[in-house]
C-alpha positions as CSV (number, residue, x, y, z in Angstrom):
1,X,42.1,-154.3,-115.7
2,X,46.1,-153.4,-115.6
3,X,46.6,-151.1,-118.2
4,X,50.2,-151.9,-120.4
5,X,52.1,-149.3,-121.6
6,X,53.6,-149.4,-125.4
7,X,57.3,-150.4,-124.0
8,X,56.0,-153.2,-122.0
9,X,53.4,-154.4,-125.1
10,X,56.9,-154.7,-127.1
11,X,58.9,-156.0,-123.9
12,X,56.1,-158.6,-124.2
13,X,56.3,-159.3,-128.0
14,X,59.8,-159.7,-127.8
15,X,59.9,-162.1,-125.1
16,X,57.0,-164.3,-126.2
17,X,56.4,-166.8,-129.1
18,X,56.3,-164.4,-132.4
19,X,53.6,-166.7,-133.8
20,X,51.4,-166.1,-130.8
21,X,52.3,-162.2,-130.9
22,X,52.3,-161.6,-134.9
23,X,49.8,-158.4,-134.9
24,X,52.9,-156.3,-132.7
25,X,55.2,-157.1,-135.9
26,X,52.7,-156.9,-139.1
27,X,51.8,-153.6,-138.3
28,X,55.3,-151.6,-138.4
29,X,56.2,-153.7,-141.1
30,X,53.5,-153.1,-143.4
31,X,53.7,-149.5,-143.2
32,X,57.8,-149.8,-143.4
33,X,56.9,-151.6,-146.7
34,X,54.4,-149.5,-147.9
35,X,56.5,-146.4,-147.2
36,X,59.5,-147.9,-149.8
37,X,57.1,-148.5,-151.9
38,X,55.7,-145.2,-152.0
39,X,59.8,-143.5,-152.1
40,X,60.8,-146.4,-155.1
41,X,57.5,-145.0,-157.1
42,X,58.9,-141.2,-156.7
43,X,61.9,-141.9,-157.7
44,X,60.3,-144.2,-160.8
45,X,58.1,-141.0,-161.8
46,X,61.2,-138.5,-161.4
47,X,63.8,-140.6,-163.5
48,X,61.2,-141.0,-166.1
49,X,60.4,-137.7,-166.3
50,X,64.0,-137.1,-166.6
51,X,64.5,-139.5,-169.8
52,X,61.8,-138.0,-171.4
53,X,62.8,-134.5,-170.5
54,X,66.4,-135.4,-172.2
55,X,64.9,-137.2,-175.2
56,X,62.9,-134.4,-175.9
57,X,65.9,-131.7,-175.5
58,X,68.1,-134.1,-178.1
59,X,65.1,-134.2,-180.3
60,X,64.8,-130.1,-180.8
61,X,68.5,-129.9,-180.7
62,X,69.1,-132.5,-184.1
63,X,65.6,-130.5,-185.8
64,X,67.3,-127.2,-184.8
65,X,70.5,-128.4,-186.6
66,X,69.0,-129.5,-189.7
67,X,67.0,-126.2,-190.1
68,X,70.6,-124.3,-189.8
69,X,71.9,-126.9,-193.0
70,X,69.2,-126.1,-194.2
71,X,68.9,-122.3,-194.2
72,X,72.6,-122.2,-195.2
73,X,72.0,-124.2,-198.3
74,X,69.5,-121.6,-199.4
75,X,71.6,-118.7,-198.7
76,X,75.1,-120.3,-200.1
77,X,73.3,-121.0,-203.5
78,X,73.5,-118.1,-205.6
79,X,71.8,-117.5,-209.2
80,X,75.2,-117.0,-209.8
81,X,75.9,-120.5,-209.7
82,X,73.0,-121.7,-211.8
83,X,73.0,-122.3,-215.4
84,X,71.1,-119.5,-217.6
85,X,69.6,-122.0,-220.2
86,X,67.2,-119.4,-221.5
87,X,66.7,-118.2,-224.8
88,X,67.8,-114.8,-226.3
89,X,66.0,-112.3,-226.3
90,X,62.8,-112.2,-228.6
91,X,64.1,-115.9,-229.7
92,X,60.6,-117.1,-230.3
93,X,59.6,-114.6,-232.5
94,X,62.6,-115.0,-234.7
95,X,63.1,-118.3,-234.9
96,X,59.7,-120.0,-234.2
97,X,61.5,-123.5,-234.4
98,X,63.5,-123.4,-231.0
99,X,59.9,-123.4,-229.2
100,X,59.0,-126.6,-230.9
101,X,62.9,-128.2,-230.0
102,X,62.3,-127.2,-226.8
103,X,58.9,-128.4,-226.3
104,X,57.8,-130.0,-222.9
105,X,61.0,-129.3,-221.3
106,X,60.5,-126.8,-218.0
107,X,62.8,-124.0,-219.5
108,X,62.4,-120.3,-218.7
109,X,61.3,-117.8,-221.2
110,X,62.7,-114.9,-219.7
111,X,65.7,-113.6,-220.7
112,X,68.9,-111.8,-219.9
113,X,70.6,-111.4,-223.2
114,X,71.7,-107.5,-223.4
115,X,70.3,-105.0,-225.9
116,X,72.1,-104.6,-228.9
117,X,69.5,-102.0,-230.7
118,X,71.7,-98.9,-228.7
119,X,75.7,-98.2,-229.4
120,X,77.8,-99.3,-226.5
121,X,81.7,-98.1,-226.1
122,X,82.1,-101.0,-224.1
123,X,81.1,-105.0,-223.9
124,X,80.8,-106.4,-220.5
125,X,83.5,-109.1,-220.0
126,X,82.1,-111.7,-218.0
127,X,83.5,-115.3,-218.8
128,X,80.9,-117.1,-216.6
129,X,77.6,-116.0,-218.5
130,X,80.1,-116.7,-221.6
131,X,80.2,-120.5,-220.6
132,X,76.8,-120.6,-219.9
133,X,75.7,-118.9,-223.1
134,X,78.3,-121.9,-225.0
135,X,76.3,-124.3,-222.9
136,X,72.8,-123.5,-224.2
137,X,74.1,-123.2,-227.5
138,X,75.5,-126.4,-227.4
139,X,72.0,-127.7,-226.1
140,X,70.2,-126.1,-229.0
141,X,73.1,-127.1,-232.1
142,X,72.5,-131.2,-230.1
143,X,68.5,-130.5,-231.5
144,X,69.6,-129.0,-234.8
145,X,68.2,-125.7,-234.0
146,X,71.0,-124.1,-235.5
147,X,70.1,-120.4,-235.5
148,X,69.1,-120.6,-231.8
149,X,72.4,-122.0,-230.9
150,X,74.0,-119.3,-233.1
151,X,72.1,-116.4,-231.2
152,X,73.9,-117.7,-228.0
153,X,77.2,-118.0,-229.3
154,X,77.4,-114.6,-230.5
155,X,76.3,-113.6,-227.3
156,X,79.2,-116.0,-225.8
157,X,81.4,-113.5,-227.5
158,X,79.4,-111.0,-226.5
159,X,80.5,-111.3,-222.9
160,X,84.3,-112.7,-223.8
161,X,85.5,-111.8,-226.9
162,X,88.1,-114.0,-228.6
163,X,86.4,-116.9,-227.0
164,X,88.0,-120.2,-228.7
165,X,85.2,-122.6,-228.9
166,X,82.4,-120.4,-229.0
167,X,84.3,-118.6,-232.2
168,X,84.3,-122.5,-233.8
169,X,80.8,-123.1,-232.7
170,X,79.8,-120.2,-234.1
171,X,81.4,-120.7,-237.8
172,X,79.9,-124.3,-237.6
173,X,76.3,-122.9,-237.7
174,X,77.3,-120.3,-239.7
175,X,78.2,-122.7,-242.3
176,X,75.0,-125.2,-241.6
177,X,73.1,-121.8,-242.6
178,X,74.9,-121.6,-245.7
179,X,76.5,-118.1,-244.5
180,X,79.5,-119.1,-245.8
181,X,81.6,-116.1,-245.6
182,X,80.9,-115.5,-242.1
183,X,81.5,-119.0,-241.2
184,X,84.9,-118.2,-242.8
185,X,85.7,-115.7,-240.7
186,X,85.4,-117.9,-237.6
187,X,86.9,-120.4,-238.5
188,X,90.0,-118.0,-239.1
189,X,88.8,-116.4,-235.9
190,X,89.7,-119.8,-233.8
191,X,92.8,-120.3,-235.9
192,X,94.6,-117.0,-234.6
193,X,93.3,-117.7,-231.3
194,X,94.3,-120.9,-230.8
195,X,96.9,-121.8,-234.1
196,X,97.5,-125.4,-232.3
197,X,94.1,-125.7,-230.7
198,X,91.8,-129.2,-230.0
199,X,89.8,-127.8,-233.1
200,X,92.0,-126.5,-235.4
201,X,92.6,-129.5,-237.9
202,X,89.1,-129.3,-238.0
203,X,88.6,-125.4,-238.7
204,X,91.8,-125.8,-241.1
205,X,89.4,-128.8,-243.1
206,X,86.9,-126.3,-243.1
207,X,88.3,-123.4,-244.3
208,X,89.9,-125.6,-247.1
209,X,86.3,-126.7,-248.2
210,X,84.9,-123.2,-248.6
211,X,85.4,-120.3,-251.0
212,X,87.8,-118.3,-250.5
213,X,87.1,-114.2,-249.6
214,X,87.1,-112.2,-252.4
């Protein structure tokens, strides 16, 4: 038998009913198919890999920024910043009732409240620990614990002396104490500071009210 060689075989297909020939065309044809298959599913697998590549690079970007918010909230707040609402120093030994006004509240014991027992040429002036001190106190006067509120007060003036409204404070629990001449001299205190102060009708009622120095 004739042998045909491949270009004749496709001379023939060409030339001839395709229905009659189909086998010379299916076979090309699946393997062109199967081969775009095969390139569409690489390039499937490599764009995925891409998206999930990106999504994880924004993901560790945004937890990367959040740790650096984060780490420079921690380091931008200072103790500075923070209100000292201890007590003065050996407060609950002196005045056993602060404890009890105080009770259940998450308040530190500790305290910063500088020692007085030595002679010192010079008082530290620092307003802010001042404010704070006037805030406590005004925390402790609020619960009626009048000698803890007075402890921080004098401290108040401790750290700023002349101090306006801890000088008032101060001669208000001086005079709920009954110390009456010492609440005196506070109220006279404020007065020179502050002749036209917020306060001073009120100090002014107060000194009228109580006995005069002898």
């Amino acid at each position: 038998m004739e042998s045909i060689t491949p270009t004749e075989k496709l001379l023939i297909c060409a030339s001839s009913d395709v229905s009659a020939h189909r086998p010379c065309f299916d076979l090309p044809l699946k393997r062109y198919n199967g081969g775009v298959r095969i390139r569409f599913l690489i390039v499937f697998l490599a764009l995925l890999s891409a998206l999930s590549q990106a999504q994880d690079s924004s993901d560790k970007m945004a937890s990367d920024k959040a740790a650096d918010r984060n780490r420079e909230a921690q380091e931008s707040s200072s103790h500075d910043t923070r209100i000292d609402i201890s007590p003065p120093k050996d407060d609950a030994k002196n005045h056993p009732g602060s404890r009890d006004a105080i009770a259940g509240l998450d308040i530190p014991e500790a305290s910063s409240a500088p020692d007085n027992s030595g002679v010192q040429e010079f008082h530290p002036w620092n307003p802010l620990k001042a404010l704070k001190d006037i805030e406590v106190g005004d925390y402790y006067f609020k619960r009626k614990n009048y000698r803890a509120a007075l402890d921080r007060y004098k401290e108040a003036l401790y750290y700023k002396d002349n101090d306006a409204i801890a000088s008032f404070r101060l001669a208000v629990c001086q005079e709920k104490l009954g110390d009456k001449t010492e609440a005196r001299k506070y109220y006279e205190q404020y007065l020179k500071i502050l002749p036209e102060g917020p306060l001073a009708k009120d100090a002014r009622a107060s000194l009228g009210r109580l006995p005069k120095a002898q």
